[in-house]
N, C-alpha and C positions, 0 to 999 in steps of 0.2 A: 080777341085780336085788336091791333091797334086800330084807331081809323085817322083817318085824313079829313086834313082840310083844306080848300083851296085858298090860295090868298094873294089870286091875283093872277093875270097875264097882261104883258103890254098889248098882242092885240087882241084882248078879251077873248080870245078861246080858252076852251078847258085847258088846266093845266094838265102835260103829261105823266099818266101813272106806268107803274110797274118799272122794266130794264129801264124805259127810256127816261125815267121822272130826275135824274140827274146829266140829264145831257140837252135837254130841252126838246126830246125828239126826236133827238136825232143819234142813231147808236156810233158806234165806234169804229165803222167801216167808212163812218162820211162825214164825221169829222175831222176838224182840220188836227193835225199834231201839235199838242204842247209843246210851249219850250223846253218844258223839263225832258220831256221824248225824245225830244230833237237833243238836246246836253246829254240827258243822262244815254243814250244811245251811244252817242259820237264815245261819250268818256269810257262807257263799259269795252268798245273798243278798242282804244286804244289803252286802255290799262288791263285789259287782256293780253294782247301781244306782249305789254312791257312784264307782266308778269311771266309768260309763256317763253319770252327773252335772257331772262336771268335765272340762272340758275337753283337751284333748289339748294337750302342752307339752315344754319342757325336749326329750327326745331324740325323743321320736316323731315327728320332721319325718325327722331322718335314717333311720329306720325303714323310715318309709312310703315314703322314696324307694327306700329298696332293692328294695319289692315296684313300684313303680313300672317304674325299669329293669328286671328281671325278666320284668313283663307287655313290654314293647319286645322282648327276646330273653334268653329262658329258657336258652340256652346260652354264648352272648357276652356278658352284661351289661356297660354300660358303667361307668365310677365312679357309684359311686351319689349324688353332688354335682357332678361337675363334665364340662367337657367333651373326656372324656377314655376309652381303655380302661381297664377294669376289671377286668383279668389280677389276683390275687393278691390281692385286696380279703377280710378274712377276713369281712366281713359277707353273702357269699353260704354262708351254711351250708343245711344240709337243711330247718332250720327256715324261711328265708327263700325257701328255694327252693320249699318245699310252697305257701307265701305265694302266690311267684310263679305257681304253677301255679291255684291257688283265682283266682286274679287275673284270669288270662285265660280260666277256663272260665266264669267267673259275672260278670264284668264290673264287680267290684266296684273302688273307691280303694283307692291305700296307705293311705289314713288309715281307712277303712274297715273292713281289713284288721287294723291294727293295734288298733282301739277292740275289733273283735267277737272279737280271739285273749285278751282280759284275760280272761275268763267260762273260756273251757278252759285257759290257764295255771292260774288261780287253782284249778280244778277239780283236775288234775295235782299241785297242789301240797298241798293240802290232804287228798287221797289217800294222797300219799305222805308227809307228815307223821303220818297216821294209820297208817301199815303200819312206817313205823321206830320210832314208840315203843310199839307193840306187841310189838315184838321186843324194846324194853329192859324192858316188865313189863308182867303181864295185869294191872294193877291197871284200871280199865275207864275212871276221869275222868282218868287220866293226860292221855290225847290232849286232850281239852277243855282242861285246863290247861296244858297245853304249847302249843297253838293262843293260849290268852290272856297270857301270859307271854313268847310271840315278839311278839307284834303291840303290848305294850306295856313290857313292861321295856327300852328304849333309853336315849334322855337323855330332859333337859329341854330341848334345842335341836334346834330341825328341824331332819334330815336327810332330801333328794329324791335318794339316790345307791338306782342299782337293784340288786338283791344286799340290800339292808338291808329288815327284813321287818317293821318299822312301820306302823302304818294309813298313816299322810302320806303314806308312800313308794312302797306300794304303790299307792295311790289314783291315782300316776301312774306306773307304771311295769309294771303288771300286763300289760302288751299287748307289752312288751320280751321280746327272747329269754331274759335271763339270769333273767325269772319262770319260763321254762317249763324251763331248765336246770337252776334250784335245787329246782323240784318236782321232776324226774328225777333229780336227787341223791339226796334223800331215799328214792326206789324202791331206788338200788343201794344206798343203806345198809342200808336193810332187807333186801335180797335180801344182800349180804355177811354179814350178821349172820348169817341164815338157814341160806347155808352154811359159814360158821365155827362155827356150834353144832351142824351135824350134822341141818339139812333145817329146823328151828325147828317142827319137830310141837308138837303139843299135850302136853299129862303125860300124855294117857290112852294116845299110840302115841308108841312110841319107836324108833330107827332102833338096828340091832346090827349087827355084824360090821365087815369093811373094808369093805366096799361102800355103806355107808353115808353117803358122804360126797358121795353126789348124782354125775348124768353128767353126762362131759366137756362134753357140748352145754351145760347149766346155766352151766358157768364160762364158755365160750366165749358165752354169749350176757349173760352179766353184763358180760364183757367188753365187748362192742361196745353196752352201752348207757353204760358208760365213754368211752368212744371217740366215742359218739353228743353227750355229753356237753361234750366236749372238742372235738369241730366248732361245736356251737353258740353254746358263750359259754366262750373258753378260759379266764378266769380263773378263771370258776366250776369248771373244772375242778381247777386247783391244789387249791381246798379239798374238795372232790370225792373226789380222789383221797389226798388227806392223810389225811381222816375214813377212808376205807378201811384205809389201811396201819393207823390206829389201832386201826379195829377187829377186823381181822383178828389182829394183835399183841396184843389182849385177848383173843380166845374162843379162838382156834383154839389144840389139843390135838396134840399128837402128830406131827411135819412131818415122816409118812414119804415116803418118794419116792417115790410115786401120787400123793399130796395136796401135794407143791410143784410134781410137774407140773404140778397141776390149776389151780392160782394160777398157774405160769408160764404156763399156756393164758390165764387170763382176762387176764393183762399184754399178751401178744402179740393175741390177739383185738383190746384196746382201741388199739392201736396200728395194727392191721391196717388197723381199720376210717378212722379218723382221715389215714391215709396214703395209704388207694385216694379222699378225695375228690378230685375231677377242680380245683373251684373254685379253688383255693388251698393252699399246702405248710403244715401246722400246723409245721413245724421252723422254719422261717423267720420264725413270730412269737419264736420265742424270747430272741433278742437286740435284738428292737426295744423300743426308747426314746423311739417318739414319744407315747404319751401318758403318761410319768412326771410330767411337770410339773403336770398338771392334779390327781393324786391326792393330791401332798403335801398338799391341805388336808384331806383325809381324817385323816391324824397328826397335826397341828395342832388339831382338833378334836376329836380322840378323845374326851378328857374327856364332853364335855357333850353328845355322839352318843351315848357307851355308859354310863355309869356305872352307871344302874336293870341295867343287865345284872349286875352284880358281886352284886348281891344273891341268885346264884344260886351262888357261891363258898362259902357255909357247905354246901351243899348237896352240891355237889363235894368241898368234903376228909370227909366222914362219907363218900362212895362210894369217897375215896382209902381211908379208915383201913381199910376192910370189905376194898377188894382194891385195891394197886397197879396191878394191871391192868384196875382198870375202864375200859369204853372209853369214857366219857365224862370220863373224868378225861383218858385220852392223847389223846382226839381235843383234849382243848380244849388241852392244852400241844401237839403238835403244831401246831395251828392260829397257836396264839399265835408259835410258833417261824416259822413264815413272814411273819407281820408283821412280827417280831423285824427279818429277815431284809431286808424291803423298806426300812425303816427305814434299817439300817447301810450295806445295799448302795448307796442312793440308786434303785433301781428302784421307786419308790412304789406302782407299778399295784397292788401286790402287798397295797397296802392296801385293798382291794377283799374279803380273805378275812375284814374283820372283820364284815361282815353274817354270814356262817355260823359265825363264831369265838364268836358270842355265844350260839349255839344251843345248845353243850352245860351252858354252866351254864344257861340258862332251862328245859330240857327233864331236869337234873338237878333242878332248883328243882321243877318241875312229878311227878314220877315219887315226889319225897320226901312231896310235900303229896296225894297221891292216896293215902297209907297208909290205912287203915280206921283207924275211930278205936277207945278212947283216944289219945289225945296225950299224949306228955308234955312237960312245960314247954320242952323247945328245941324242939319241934318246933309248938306253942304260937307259939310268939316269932318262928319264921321265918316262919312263915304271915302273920302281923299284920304284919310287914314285908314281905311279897313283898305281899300287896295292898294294904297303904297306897302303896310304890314301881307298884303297878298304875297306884291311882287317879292318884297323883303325873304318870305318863306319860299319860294319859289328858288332865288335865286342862291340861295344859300346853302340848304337844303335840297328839296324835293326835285329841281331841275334833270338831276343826272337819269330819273328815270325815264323822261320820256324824251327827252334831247339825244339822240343817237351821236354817237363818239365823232363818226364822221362830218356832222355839222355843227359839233360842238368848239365856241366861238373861243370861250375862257376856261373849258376844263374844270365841267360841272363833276363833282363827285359821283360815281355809279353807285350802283346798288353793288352787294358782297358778292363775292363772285367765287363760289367755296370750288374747290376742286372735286372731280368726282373722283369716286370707289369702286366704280367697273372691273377696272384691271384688278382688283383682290377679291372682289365678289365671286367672278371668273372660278376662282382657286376653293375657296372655303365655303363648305355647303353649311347649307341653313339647320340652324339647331347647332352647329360647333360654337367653342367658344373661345376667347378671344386676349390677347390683353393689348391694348396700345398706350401709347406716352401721348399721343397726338392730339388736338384740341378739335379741331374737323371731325378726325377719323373717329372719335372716339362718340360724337353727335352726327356720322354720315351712317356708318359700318351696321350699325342695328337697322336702318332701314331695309338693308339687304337681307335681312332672315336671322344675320348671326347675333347670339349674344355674347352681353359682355360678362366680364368677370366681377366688375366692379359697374352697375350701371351707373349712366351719369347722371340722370334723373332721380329726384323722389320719389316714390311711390306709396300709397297705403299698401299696397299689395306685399310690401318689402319693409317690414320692422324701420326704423333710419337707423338704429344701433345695429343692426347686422351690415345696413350698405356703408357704413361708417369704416367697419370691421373690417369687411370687403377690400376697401380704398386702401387701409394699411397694408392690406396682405401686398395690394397690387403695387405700392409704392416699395415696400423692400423688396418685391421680388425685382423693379429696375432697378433696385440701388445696383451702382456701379462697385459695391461693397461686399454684395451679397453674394455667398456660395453656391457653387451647384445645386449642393444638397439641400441647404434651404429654397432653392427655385422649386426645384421637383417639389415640394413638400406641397406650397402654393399652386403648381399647375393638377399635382392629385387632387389634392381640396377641391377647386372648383372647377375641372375636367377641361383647363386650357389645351388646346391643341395648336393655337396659333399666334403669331408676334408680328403688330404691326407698328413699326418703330420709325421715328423720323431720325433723320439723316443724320445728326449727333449723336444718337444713341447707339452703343454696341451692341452689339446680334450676342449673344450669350453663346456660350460653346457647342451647347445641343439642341442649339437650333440651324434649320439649313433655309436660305435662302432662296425662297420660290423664287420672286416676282419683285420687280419695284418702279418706283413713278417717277417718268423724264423730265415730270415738271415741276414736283415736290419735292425729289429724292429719296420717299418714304420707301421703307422694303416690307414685306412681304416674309415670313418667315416661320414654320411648320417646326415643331418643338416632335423631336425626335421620339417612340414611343420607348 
């Protein structure tokens, strides 16, 4: 066992062990609240409502479909859009499978499901943003400003990609897996830091000797929340596991052959874990390339997504000059090196790791500006620029989410406000299938149970040369060109029963019009047998 040593009390009593040896005594019922408690409370409230406020959009149809199929059969799910098995689909992770199970004990919607998971993502995340940069310094507003410097140092151009930790962005995406991934990020970083520094005690109790370096169970259970990680939202993993190696390469001391067991343990553990799931083989995402295409505008947009993040780069090289190995300096060239990396390679996905690529200069930004004061003049001048680029982001951006319309002075931009699919859901039961021309409908409609002809998503679960194939069919069966009897051919193929068309597009002859929407114009329309 490890032991302790005391090393000190101001008024010379023992110092406190056990629960209380990090509070000074005093537990958590009679302490005062941190500011981070007091911020991050007020912020999870009110970025709960603003999320609970707008409407569900962009990805959360594919989402809710996943808990959808799940509640149908929690060990076979079928694709989670189409009409088809669902072998190999990496979107049946633990987190979607918990989904599924909450699904069919309480009888709730995938969309259901997905609105009420933003409030405990957001929870998760905001926890674990609080436990990692207490690990980089007891300065106490750190986390507060670290919390406000993610949420607004980005660009001046909306970005809704999920991973990117903006108000806008989260406002629609907090109910997604890869919220509750990046909050679980931020725990291993903290728990990595912890044990690369030798348990992360307090100054009043210190760890001595070799046994110090914390039990095998600790590395092995770091490990498989790695690995827990790395099921649920794998890119998020990539930068996951990069911040790792960085941090580890900053703190850790002395690599004798007990302590790179103990890291080879937590490697293997997070592998372990990742390889026994049943769902799907994580190896087999690794060479796929079916959604590179979509992320190139990720790099294309860089600029004007991230630039307020750069204001956190004077901050970084004063943590470089102090020590090469700070880990905020490696984690963020690390990070950047996989961008690098997606860029050259042409695998773009990879540009996904700039939502967490920007954390270390904001939370470097954030750690410098929580000094005690005096200031002196650079440190002055950085301040006045990280929160004029605050307000800057604030104002241009991210305002519309929590500025309600009605007190809104200049007409901040809202978040998307997708229309909903009630009125067609209503009509078409679950497991029919589908074809629509519509850009919403076509990302809203599989949330409700039904699938499509053509899904709009990649999948491993689905060849890309089949849903390529799919796309054709579904594109000539709207040409406004195309025969009867080539329609029928295409609705046999893949067993369409139903046509949900926007307001320019012609209803085909043998189809009859259920239903349609007063506010979109789209219809609704049941292809005759």
């Amino acid at each position: 066992m490890p032991q302790t040593v005391q090393t000190g009390h101001p008024s010379g009593r023992r110092a406190p062990l056990g629960a209380t040896a990090l509070s000074g005594g005093r537990t958590w019922l009679t302490r005062r609240p941190t500011p981070y408690l007091v911020v991050g409370g007020l912020f999870w409230l009110v970025m709960t409502l603003a999320y609970w406020r707008v409407p569900l959009c962009c990805d959360a149809g594919q989402h809710a479909a996943v808990v959808e199929r799940l509640r149908w059969d929690l060990l076979h799910p079928a694709h989670p859009t189409a009409a088809l098995p669902g072998a190999g689909s990496p979107y049946y992770s633990p987190y979607a499978v918990t989904q599924g199970v909450l699904a069919r004990l309480t009888g709730l919607s995938g969309w259901s499901l997905v609105k009420l998971a933003g409030p405990v993502n957001l929870l998760v995340l905001l926890t674990g943003i609080g436990r990692f940069v207490r690990v980089l310094t007891p300065r106490p507003w750190a986390p507060g400003l670290a919390l406000l410097f993610m949420t607004l140092l980005w660009g001046t151009e909306r970005v809704l990609w999920s991973g990117y930790l903006g108000l806008m962005s989260m406002a629609t995406t907090l109910g997604y897996p890869s919220a509750f991934a990046i909050g679980l990020t931020f725990w291993a970083w903290a728990w990595t830091g912890a044990r690369a520094r030798g348990g992360g005690l307090s100054r009043r109790v210190r760890y001595v000797g070799p046994t110090g370096l914390g039990s095998a169970g600790a590395y092995a259970g770091l490990g498989a929340l790695y690995g827990l990680i790395l099921l649920v939202h794998p890119i998020t993993a990539v930068a996951s596991v990069t911040g790792a190696l960085a941090i580890v390469a900053a703190w850790q001391r002395g690599w004798r052959r007990p302590l790179v067991g103990r890291w080879a343990l937590t490697g293997t553990a997070a592998l372990a874990v990742a390889a026994s799931w049943p769902y799907y083989d994580i190896l087999s995402l690794a060479g796929n390339t079916g959604v590179d295409g979509m992320h190139r505008l990720l790099y294309e947009d860089m600029a004007g997504h991230l630039w307020l993040a750069l204001l956190g780069l004077p901050a970084l090289w004063a943590r470089g000059r102090r020590s090469p190995r700070d880990p905020l300096v490696l984690m963020f060239t690390a990070e950047c090196l996989v961008v690098a990396y997606g860029w050259v390679s042409g695998h773009y996905t990879y540009g996904r790791v700039l939502g967490l690529a920007a954390v270390p200069a904001q939370f470097a930004l954030a750690v410098e500006l929580a000094a005690p004061r005096p200031w002196g003049w650079a440190r002055r001048a950085l301040g006045g620029t990280a929160f004029a680029g605050a307000c800057a982001g604030f104002l241009t951006v991210q305002a519309g989410v929590v500025v309600p319309m009605a007190l809104d002075p200049v007409g901040f931009a809202p978040p998307p406000r997708w229309p909903s699919y009630d009125w067609a859901a209503r009509h078409v039961r679950a497991g029919d299938v589908l074809i629509t021309d519509g850009y919403h409908a076509g990302r809203a409609i599989p949330g409700y149970g039904v699938n499509m002809a053509a899904p709009t998503w990649p999948d491993p679960a689905l060849e890309e040369g089949e849903r390529a194939r799919r796309y054709a069919d579904v594109r000539g069966y709207l040409d406004p060109a195309s025969t009867q009897a080539q329609r029928v051919v295409v609705a046999r193929r893949y067993g369409v029963k139903w046509l949900l068309l926007t307001r320019w597009r012609r209803v085909p002859e043998e189809a009859v019009v259920v239903d349609w929407s007063p506010r979109t114009g789209e219809v609704l329309a049941r292809i005759a047998p």
